[in-house]
N, C-alpha and C positions, 0 to 999 in steps of 0.2 A: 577516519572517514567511514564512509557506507563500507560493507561487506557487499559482494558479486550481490547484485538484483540483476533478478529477471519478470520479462513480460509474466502477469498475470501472478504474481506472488501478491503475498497479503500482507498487509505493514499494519504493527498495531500501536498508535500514536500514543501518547502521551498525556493529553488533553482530548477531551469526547468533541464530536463534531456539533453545533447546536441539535440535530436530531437523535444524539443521543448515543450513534455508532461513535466506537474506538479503533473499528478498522476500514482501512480500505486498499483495494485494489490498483497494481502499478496497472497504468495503459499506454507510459510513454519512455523509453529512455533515453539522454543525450543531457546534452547541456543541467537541461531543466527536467524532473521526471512530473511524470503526470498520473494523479491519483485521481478513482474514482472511490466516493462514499459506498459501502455497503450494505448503509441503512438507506438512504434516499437518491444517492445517484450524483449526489453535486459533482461535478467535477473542479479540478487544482491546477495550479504545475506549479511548484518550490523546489527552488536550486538546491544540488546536491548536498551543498555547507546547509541548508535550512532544513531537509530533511533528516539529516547527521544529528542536524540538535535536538529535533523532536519526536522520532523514533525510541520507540520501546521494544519490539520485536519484529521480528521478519520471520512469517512462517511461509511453506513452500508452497509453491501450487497446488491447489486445489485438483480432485481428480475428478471433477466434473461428474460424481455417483458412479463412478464404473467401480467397481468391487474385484481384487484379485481373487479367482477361483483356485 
């Protein structure tokens, strides 16, 4: 199955979205997770078993441009 997700990690699918994006953004966890497009914004929600099958990478949150000094 999935590995730990957490809110706002990046999932890189498998299959491109019609706009072209290969990733997108978790916004929901539970039952169902909920992903938003990175290219255009669509958003999803596909059951954990449906995201299992079509995951390619899971990379971690983003640090939103803050740079360690």
């Amino acid at each position: 199955m999935l590995p730990d997700l957490q809110l706002a990690d990046i999932v890189r699918l498998r299959k491109p979205h019609p706009c072209g994006s290969y990733e997108w953004t978790v916004t929901r966890l539970g039952a169902d997770i909920g992903l938003e497009c990175k290219g255009c914004g669509h958003r999803i929600l596909l059951t954990r078993r449906e995201l299992a099958r079509r995951v390619k990478t899971i990379l971690p949150k983003e640090d939103n441009g803050k740079l360690a000094e």
